[in-house]
C-alpha positions in Angstrom: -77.9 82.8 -51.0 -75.3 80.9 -53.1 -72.1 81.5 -51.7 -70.5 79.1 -54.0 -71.3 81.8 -56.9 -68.2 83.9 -57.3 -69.4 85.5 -60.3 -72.1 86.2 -62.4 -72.3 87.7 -65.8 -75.2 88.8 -68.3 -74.1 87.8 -71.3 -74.4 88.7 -75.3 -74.4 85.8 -77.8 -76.1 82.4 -77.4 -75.6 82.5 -73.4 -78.0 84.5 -71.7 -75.8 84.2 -68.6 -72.6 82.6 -66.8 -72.0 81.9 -63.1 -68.7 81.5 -62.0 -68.9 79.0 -59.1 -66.6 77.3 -56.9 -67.1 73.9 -55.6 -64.7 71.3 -54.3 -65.6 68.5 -56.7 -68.6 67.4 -59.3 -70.2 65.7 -56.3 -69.9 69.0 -54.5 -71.3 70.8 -58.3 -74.1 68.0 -58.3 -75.5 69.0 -54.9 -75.4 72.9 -55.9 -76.5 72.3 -59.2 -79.7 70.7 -58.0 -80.2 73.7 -55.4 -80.0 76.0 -57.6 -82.6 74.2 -60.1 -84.9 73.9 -57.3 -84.9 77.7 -56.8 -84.5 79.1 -60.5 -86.6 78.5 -63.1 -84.1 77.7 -66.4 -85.1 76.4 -69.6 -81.4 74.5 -70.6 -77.9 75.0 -68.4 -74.9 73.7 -70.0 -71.8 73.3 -67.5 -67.8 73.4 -68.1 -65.3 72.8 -65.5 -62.1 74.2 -65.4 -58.8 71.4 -65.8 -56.1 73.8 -64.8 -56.2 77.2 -63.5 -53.2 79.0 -66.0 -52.9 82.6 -64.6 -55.8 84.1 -62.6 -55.5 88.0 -61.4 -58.1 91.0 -60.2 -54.8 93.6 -60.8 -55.4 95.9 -63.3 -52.9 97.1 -65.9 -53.1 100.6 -65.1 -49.6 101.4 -65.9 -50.0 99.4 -69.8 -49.7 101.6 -73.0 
């Protein structure tokens, strides 16, 4: 019910998980940030936002040795 999420992960290490989401701005992360608290039950969320988007792909290297 949270199209913003574009991907989530269940993770090893100290994360237990990571949700990729797309907003247009913090005051756009603020608002889902606070509807996603008021649905989930967390204990601590941490948050880092991305400066610059350097290479982004879904191809796969299928033809890579």
């Amino acid at each position: 019910s949270f199209p913003e999420i574009v991907g989530a992960y269940r993770m090893t290490g100290d994360l237990d998980y990571v949700l990729r989401v797309r907003v247009a701005d913090v005051a756009d992360y603020d608002r889902f940030y606070k509807a996603l608290i008021a649905r989930v039950q967390m204990a601590d969320i941490s948050a880092s936002f991305v400066m610059e988007q350097v290479k982004e792909t879904t191809a796969l290297p299928l033809n890579a040795v």
